[in-house]
C-alpha positions as CSV (number, residue, x, y, z in Angstrom):
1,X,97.8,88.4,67.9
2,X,101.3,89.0,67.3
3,X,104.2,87.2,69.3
4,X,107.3,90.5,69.1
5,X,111.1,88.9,70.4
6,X,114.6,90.7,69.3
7,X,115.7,87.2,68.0
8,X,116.1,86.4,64.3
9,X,112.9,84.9,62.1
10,X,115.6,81.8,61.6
11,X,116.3,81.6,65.6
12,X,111.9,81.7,66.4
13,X,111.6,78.9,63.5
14,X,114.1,76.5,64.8
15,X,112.2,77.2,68.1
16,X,109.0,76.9,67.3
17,X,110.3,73.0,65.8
18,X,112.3,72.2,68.3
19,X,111.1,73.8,71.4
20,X,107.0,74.8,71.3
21,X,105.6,72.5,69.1
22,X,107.0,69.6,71.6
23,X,105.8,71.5,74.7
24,X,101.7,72.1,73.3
25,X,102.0,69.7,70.8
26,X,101.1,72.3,67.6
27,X,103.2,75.1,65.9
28,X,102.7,78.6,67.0
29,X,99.0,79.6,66.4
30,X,100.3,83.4,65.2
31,X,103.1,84.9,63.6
32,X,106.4,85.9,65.3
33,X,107.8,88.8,64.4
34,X,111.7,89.8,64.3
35,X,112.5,93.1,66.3
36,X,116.2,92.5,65.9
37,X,116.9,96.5,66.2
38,X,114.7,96.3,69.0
39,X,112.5,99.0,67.2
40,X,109.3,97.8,68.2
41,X,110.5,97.4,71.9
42,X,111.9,100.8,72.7
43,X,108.0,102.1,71.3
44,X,106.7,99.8,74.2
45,X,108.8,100.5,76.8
46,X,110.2,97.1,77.1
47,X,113.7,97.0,75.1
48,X,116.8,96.5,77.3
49,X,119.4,98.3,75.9
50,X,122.1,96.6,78.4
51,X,121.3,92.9,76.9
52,X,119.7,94.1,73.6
53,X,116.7,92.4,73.7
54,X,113.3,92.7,75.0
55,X,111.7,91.6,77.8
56,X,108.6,90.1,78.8
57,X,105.9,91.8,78.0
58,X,102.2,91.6,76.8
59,X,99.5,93.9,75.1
60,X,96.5,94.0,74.5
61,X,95.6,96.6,72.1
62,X,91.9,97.8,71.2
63,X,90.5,98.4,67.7
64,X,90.6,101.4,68.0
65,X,94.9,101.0,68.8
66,X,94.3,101.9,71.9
67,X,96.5,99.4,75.1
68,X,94.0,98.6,77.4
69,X,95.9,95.9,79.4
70,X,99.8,95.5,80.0
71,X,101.8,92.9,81.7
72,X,105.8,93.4,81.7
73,X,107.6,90.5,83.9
74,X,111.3,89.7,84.5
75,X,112.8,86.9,83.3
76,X,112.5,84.6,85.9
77,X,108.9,84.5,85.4
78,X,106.6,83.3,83.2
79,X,103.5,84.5,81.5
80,X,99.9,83.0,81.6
81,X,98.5,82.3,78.6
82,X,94.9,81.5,80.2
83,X,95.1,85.1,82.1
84,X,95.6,86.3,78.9
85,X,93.0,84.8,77.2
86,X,90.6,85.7,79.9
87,X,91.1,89.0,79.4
88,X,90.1,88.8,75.7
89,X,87.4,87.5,76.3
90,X,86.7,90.0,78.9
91,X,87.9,92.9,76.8
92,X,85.6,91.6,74.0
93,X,82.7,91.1,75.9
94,X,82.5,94.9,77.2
95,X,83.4,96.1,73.7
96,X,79.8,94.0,72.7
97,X,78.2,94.9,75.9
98,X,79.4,97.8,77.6
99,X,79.1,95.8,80.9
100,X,82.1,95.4,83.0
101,X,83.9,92.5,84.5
102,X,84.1,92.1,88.5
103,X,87.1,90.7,89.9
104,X,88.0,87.0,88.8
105,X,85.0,87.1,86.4
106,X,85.1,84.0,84.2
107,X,83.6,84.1,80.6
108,X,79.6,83.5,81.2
109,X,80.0,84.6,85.0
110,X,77.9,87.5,86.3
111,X,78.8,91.1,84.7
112,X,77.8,94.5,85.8
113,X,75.8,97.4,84.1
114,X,77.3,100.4,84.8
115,X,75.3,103.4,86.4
116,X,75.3,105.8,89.4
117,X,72.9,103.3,91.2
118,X,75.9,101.1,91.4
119,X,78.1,103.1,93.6
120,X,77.9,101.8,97.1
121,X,76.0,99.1,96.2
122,X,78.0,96.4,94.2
123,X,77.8,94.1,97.0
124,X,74.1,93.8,96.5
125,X,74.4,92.4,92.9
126,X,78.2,90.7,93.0
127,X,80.2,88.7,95.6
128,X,83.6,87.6,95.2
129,X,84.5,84.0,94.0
130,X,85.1,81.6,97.4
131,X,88.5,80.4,97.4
């Protein structure tokens, strides 16, 4: 896991000290990485050339290098790291299984086995969580 901003390794270290390790109460669990030229950006598709920095954006690459999942949000709004997280673990589980994950599917909660028997009849084997 990589954590990719346009600001300078000096500007993520004096924020990690004085900003993130006062909200969560630990340091960064993974390295950020200085995209000053926003390089690394442009190749993702979230550089802004207007403000010259990059915005919000998230992920998650296979193995293999291949994105499987991509999240790119405004400012205004923030990202969540237990969505992320989920999808992981929900990423990871298929790579193990080849099962897939229903809607809202939780680590340990019900997967599916992909065949041509499933077609039509989902509803048989999986319901959606009650909100």
């Amino acid at each position: 896991m990589l954590s990719v901003s346009t600001d300078s390794v000096f500007s993520h270290k004096i924020w990690n000290e004085t900003e993130l390790s006062k909200m969560a109460g630990k340091d960064m669990p993974f390295p950020m990485v200085s995209d000053q030229t926003g390089a690394i950006g442009k190749l993702y598709g979230v550089y802004d050339e207007d403000a010259g920095q990059n915005v919000r954006g998230r992920f998650l690459i296979d193995p293999d290098g291949i994105i499987q999942a991509a999240e790119i949000l405004s400012p205004p709004v923030g990202r969540n790291p237990k969505e992320l997280v989920r999808q992981i673990k929900a990423y990871q589980h298929h790579q193990k299984t080849g099962e897939v994950m229903p809607s809202g599917w939780e680590e340990g909660g019900s997967t599916l086995k992909p065949s041509t028997d499933l077609a039509g009849n989902v509803w048989k084997v999986w319901q959606p969580p009650k909100e």
